[in-house]
N, C-alpha and C positions, 0 to 999 in steps of 0.2 A: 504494500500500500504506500503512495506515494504523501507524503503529509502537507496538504495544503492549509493556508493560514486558517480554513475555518477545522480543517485536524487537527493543527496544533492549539489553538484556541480550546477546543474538545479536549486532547488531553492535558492542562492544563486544569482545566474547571475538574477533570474526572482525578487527578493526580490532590489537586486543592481539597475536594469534597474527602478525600479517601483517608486525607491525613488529618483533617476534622475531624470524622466520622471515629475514625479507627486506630488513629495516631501512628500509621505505618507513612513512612516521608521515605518516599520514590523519587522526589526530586532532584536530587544527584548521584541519578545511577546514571551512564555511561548512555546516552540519547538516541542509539541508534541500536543496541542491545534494549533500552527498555521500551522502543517502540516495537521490538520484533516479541515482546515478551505481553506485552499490550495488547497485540495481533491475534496473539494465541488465544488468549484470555478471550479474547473477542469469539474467535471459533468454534472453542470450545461453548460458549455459553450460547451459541446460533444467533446471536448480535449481526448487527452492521453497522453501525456507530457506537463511537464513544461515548455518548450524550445518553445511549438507551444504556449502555454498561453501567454507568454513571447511576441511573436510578433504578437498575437491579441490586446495586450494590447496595446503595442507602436504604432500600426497603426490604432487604431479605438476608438478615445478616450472614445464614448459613449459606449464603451464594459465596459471601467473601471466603470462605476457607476454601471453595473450589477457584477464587481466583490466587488465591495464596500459594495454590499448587502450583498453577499456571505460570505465577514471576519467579518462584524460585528454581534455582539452575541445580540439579541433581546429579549432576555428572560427574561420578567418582567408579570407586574398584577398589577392591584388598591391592594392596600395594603395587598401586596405580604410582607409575614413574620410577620403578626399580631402585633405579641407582639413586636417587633419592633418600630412598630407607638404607642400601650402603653405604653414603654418606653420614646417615646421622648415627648410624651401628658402631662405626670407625671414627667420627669426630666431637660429635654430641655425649654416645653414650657414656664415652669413661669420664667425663667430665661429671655427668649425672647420679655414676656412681658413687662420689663421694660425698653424698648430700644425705642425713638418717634419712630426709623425705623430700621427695621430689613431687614437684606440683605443675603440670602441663594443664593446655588449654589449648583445646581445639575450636578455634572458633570455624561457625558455616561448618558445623561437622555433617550436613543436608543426612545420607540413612546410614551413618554410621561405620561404613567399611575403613573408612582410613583411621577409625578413631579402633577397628578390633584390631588392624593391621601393628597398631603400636603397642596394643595392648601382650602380641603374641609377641612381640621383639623384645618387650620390657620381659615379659616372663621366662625367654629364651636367654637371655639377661643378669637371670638371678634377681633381679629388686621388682619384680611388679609389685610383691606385698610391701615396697617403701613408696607405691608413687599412689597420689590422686590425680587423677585424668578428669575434665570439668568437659564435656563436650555441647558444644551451644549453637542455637542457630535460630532461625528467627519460624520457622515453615515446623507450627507441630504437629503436621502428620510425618515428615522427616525425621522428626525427631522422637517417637510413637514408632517408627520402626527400626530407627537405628536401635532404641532399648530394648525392644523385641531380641534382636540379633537374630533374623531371620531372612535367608534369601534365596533368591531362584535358586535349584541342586546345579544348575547347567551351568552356573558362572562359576562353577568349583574347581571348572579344570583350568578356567583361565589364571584364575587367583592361584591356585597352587604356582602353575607356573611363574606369576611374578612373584610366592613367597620363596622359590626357588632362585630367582636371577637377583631375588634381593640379599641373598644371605642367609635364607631360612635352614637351619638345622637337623631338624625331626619331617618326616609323612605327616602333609598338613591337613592330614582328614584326621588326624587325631584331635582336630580344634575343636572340629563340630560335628554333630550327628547326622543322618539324612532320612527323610522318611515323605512320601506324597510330593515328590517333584521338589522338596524343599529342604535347606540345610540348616539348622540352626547352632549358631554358636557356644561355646562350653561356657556355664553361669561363672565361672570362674576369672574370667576374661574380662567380664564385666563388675566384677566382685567390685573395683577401686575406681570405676567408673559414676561420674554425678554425671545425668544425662538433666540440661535445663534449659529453657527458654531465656533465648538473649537476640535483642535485634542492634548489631553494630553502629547502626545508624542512631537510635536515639540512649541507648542503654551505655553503662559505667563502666568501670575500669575492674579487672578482678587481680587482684593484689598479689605481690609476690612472687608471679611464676617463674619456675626454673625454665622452661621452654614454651613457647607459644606457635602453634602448626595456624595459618592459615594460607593455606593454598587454592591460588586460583580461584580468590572471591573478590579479590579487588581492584580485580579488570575489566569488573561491571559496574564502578563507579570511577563518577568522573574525578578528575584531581583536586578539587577538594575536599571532598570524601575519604581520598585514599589519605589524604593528608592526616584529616583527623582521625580516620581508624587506627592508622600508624601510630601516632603522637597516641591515644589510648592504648595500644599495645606497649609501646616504652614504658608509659604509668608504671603498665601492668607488669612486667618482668622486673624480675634483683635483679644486682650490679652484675655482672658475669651471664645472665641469663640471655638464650638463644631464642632466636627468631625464626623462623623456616615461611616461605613465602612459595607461592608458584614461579614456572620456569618463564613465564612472560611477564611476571612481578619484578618492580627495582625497587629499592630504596632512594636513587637517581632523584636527583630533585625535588626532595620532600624537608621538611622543617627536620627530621632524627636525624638524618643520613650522618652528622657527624658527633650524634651517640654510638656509632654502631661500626663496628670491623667485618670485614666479609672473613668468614672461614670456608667458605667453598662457593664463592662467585659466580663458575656455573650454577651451582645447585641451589642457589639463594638460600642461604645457610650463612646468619649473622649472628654476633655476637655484642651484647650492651657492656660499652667499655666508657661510655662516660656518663656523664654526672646525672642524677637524677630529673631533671627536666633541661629540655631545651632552654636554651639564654635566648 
């Protein structure tokens, strides 16, 4: 759909109403992902305008959880990006080892695979029983299924494979059981796991973490967005604490960039080495 001034006008009023309404602020996501994300929303609900979206939403609240599906981006995997997780197996962990307790935060954790994927490395590890993992996102049925720990059986041969190319140790069907096309992960896994509602955009800082995983969510908001997430993330980690970003994420031009040391530049794999807030 090509967005002419009386579209953007529409989204706009429907973007304005939404964050009235519902307190969720769209308005600096990345403009051309959140019209394609808009689009859908629209399809799915048999709309053709914005304007009609606009007063489905304010009049039927449980339509909004079906468009909350719609904008959030769920594109994950058990150790999605391999070398990724051998980077932080070989750079991150032994650092995290010397901590009695480690406290991570997976923020945009969307259904949960990357937040079991760390869960199997720390246990593999020896300290899963010293860390809490806080896994947040703003989408909760996302979130409702990541705590489940339940998924297609058929994505089990992909995931083994990348628990394999990541460094994985053990036959990763020992994680979880399978039964009716479906696999579910071992409660243990999740034992050290807080699964909670947190939306980036209007929500706090969560204190202290030794590492912070967000990958590949902040390349759907524009740069001022990325700015302030960022600058909440720093809040968020101790002096020494790591940051792990997506492979098309920089720190590059942002208010942190010189709290923070690359430890593995390709890998956006950073560390908070100076002072507690930006000057």
């Amino acid at each position: 759909m090509l967005a002419d001034d009386g579209t953007e006008m529409e989204i706009e009023l429907l973007l304005a109403g939404i964050n009235k309404r519902y307190g969720y602020d769209f308005t600096h996501y990345s403009h051309a992902s959140l019209v394609r994300r808009l689009e859908r929303a629209l399809t799915q609900a048999n709309l053709t305008r914005f304007s009609e979206l606009l007063d489905m939403l304010l009049q039927n609240e449980r339509s909004f959880d079906e468009f909350l599906k719609a904008m959030s981006v769920t594109v994950t995997g058990m150790f999605r990006d391999p070398a990724f997780y051998v980077g932080v197996r070989e750079k991150v962990v032994p650092v995290l080892k010397t901590f009695p307790l480690v406290k991570i935060w997976h923020a945009g954790c969307a259904t949960g695979e990357e937040v079991y994927s760390m869960a199997v490395m720390l246990h593999e590890e020896g300290f899963l029983s010293r860390a809490r993992i806080y896994a947040t996102d703003f989408n909760k049925h996302s979130l409702h299924a990541a705590e489940t720990g339940v998924y297609p059986a058929k994505s089990m041969a992909m995931n083994a494979a990348n628990y394999c190319e990541a460094g994985g140790t053990r036959d990763f069907s020992e994680y979880y059981s399978g039964g009716y096309d479906l696999a579910k992960f071992r409660d243990f896994l999740k034992d050290r796991v807080t699964f909670s509602y947190h939306n980036l955009v209007t929500d706090g800082v969560f204190g202290e973490m030794n590492l912070i995983c967000c990958r590949n969510v902040l390349i759907y908001f524009d740069k001022m967005l990325q700015d302030n997430v960022l600058s909440k993330f720093s809040d968020s980690l101790r002096h020494g604490g790591f940051l792990c970003l997506g492979n098309r994420e920089s720190l590059n031009f942002t208010s942190i960039k010189p709290l923070f040391e690359a430890v593995d530049k390709k890998l956006r794999i950073f560390r908070k080495c100076g002072p507690t807030h930006a000057v």
